[in-house]
C-alpha positions in Angstrom: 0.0 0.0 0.0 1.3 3.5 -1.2 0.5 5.9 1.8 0.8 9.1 -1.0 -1.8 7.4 -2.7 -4.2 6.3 0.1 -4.0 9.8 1.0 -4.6 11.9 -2.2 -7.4 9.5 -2.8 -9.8 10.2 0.2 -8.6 14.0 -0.3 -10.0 13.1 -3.7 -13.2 11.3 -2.6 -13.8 14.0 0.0 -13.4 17.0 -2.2 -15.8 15.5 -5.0 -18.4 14.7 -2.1 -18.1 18.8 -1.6 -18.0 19.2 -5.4 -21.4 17.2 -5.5 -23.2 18.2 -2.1 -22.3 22.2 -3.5 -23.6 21.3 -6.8 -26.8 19.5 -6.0 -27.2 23.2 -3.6 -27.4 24.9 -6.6 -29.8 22.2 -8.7 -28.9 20.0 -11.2 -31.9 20.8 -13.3 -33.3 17.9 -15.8 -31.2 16.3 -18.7 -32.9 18.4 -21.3 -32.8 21.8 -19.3 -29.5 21.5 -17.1 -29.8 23.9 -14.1 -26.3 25.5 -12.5 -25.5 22.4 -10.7 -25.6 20.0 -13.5 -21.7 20.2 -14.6 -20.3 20.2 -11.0 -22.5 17.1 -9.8 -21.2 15.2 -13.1 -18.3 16.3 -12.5 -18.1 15.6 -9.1 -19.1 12.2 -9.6 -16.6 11.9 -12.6 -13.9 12.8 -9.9 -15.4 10.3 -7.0 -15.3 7.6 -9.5 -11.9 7.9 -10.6 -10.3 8.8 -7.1 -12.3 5.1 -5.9 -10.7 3.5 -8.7 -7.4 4.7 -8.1 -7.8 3.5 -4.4 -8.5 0.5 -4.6 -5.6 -0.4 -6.7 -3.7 1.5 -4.5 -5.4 -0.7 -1.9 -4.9 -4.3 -4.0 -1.2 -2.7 -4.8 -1.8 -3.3 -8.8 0.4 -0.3 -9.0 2.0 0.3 -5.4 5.6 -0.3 -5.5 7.1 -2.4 -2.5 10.3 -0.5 -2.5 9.6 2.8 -1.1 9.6 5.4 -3.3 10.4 8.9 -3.0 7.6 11.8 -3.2 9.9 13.4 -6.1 10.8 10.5 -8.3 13.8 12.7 -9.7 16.3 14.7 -8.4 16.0 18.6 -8.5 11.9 17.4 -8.3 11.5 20.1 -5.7 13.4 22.7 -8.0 11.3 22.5 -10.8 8.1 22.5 -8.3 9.6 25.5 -6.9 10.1 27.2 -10.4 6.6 26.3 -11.8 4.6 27.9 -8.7 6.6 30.7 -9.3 6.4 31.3 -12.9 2.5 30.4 -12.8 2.4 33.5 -9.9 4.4 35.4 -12.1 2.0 35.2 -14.7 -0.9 35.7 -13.1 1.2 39.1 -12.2 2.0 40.2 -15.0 -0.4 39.0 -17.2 -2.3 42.6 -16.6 -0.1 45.1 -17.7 1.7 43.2 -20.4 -0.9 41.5 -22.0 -2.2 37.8 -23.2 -0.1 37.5 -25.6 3.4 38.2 -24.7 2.8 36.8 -21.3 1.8 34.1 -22.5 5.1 33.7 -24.6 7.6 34.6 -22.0 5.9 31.8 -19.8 6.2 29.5 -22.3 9.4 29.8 -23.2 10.5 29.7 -19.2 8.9 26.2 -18.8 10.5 25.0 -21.8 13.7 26.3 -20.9 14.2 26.0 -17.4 11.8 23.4 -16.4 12.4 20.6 -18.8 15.6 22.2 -20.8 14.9 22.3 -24.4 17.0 23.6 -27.7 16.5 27.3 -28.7 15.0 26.3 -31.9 12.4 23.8 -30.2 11.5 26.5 -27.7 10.8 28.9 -29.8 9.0 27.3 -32.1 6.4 25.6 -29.6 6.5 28.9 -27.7 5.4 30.9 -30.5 3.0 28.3 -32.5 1.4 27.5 -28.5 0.9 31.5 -28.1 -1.0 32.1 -31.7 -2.9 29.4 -31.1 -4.2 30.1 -27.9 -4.8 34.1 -29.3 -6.8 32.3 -32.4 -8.7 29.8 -30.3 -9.7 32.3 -26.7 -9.4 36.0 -28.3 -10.7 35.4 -32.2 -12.8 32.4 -32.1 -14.5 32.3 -28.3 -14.1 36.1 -28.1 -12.7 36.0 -24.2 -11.9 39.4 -23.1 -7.9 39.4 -21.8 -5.9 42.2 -21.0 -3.9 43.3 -24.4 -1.0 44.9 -22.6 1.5 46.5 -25.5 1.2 44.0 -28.0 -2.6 42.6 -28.6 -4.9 41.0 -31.7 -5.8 44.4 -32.4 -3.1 46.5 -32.5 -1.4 43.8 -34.9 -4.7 43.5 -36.6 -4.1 47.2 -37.5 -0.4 46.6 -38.8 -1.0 43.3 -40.8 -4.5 44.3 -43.0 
């Protein structure tokens, strides 16, 4: 028996109870006319389900090791926990006054680089290719509002037609 696992499980099984109890609070509606409720009770159940699954192979040990393992599998596991929190509060930060865009891009190419070491030309590439799509799919085709900063859809709108 894995004790990480046991654990996250019921932390699981406890917070989709919550998920479904606050759901249900808000009514789930009928299948045809969903009410506010509907997603997180399916959801919630979606989540019990799959945290119930997970213990009781943890339980059955299908996929507990019996050497003890260590929390980070890797060395420098910490590090790049430590780096990741930090750049997702960095961008969360800045993300106001310098926009979706170029946020978005500077973020990208930190994971890439620091967290999982990449080649320039890799970085860059999935960086930039990542960042458009994510401007064509939230900003042009859903229309989501985020903050433009400098460099925004519109302003290069106005440059390239």
């Amino acid at each position: 028996m894995c004790r990480y696992d046991l654990g996250s499980t019921l932390f699981l099984m406890a917070l989709a109870a919550y998920v479904i109890a606050s759901g249900a609070r808000l009514g789930f509606g009928a299948w045809h006319e969903p009410g506010p409720g509907f997603l997180p009770v399916l959801f919630g159940i979606l989540l019990g389900g799959l945290a119930g699954i997970w213990f009781v192979m943890a339980l059955i040990g299908r996929w507990a090791d019996k050497t003890a393992r260590r929390f980070f599998a890797e060395g420098g596991g910490l590090r790049k926990f430590g780096l990741t929190a930090g750049a997702l509060v960095a961008y969360g930060l800045l993300l106001e006054p310098f926009g979706f865009p170029l946020t978005t891009l500077v973020f990208l190419i930190f994971l890439l680089r620091a967290i999982e070491p990449q080649g320039w030309r890799l970085t860059l590439t999935l960086s930039l290719v990542t960042m458009i799509l994510c401007v064509l799919v939230f900003q042009v085709w859903l229309q989501v509002q985020f903050p433009e900063g400098p460099v925004s859809i519109h302003t290069l709108r106005k440059l390239v037609f």
